[in-house]
N, C-alpha and C positions, 0 to 999 in steps of 0.2 A: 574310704578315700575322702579326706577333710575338704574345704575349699580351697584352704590356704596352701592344698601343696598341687593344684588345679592352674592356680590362676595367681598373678600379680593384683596384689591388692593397692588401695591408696590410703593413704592418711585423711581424715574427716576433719576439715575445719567448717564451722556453726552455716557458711555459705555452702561448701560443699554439700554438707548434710541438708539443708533446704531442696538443694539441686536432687539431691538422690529421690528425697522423696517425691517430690513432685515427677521427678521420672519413674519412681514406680506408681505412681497412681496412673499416672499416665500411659506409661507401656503395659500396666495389667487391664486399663479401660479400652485402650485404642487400639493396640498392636505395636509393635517395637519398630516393624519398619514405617508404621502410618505416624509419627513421633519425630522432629526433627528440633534439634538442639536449639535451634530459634525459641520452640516454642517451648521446651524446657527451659531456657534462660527466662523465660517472660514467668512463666506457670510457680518459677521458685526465688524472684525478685533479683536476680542476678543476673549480670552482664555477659553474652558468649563467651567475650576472651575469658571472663573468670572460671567457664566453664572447661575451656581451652586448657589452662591455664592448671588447672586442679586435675584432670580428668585425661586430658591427653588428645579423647579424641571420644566419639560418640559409642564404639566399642566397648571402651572401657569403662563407661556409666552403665552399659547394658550388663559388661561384668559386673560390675559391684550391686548393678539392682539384684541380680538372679542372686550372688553369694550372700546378699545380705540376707533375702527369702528364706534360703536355704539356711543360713545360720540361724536366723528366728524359729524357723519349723522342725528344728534338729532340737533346739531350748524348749520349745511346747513340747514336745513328742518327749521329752525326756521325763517334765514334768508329770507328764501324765503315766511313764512307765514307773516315774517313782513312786506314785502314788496307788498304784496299781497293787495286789496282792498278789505273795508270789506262786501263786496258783500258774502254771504255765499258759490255761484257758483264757482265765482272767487277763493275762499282758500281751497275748495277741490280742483280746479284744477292747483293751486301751489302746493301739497305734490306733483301730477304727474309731475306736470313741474322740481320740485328739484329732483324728481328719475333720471327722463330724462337729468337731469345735470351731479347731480351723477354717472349713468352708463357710461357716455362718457367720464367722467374724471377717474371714480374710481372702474368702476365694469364693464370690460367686458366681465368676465366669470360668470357675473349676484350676486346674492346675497351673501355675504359673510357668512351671515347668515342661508341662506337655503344652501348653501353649506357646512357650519361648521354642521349642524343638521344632513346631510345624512352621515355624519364620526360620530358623537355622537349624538349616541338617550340616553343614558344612563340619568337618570334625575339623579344617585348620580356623575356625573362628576362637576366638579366647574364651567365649562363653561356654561352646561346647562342651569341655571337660565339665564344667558346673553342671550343665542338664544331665548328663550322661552320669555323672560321678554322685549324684545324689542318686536316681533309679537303682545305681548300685549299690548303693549304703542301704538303699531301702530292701531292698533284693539281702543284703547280708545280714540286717537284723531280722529280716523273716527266714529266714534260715537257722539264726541261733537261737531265737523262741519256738521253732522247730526243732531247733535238738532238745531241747528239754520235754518235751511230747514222744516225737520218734527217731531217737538216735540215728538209728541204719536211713529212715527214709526224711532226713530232713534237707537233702538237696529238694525232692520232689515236692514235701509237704512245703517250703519254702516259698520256692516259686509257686505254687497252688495259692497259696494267701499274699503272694504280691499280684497275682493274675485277679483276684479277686479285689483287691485294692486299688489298683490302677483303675481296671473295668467301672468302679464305683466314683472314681474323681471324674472320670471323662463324661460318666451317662450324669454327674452333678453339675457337670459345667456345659453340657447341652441341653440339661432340665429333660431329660428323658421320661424321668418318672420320680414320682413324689419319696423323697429320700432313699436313692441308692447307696448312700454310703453305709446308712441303719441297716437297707438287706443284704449288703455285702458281710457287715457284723456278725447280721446274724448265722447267715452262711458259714463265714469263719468259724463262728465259733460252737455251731452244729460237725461240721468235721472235726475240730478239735477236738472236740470232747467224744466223738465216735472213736477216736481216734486213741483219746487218753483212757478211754475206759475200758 
């Protein structure tokens, strides 16, 4: 399930795109409801009404922070599948390796999407569909680099390496212990290969 068929998107003018970023540096530092459109008009040199104006309404910046995320981290994660060999092993253990990228460049208060979830549970919010609808994108590519392992068991084997994946962004954005998303990899990719072999 794409963003764009989730959620009403807007057109980026060079003020807009100021305004997004400084809302997401802002909503990934502080929280989305500790965040008030004042203080994103100031943080990205533009005026509320322009804010208003572009945006609609503080909802809709929240949409477009998460779907922007979310389309960047769909372009890295692909990156890294392209590059990947097509060993079935090997491309489950580049989604971990592109997390393990990701978090050190992009996420070090862990998931921006399990963090957007625990401020909105609400499923009539606009954003909703974005949190939920990427989990499930993430949920169907571990399933189909599952079916090239274990045909019959790649519902199971699926979820098993998003349960292990998830488990590893959350214990990386509580700082649980010294790189969980490396031994979520490695995990993965020790039943992988029990698995493929």
């Amino acid at each position: 399930m794409g963003t764009a068929e989730t959620s009403r998107r807007i057109t980026m003018t060079p003020a807009a795109r100021r305004a997004l970023e400084a809302a997401e540096r802002l909503f990934y530092e502080r929280g989305i409801h500790a965040v008030g459109v004042d203080l994103i008009a100031a943080e990205a040199g533009v005026t509320k009404k322009t804010l208003y104006d572009r945006f609609g309404s503080k909802e809709q910046i929240v949409v477009e922070y998460l779907a922007d995320r979310d389309e960047r981290w769909r372009a890295f994660l692909a990156r890294h599948l392209d590059a990947a060999t097509p060993v079935p092993a090997a491309r489950v253990t580049a989604v971990f390796d592109a997390s393990r990228a990701w978090a050190a460049e992009y996420s070090s208060k862990g998931c921006s999407m399990v963090n957007a979830h625990a401020e909105i549970s609400d499923p009539s919010h606009p954003a909703y569909a974005i949190i939920t609808g990427q989990k499930q994108w993430m949920l169907a590519l571990f399933t189909d680099l599952a079916r090239d392992i274990t045909p019959d068991g790649a519902g199971c084997l699926g979820r098993t390496l998003m349960l292990l994946h998830e488990g590893a962004l959350v214990a990386h954005g509580l700082n649980s212990f010294e790189d969980p998303i490396g031994h979520a990899r490695e995990q993965a990719r020790a039943l992988v290969m029990h698995l493929d072999g």
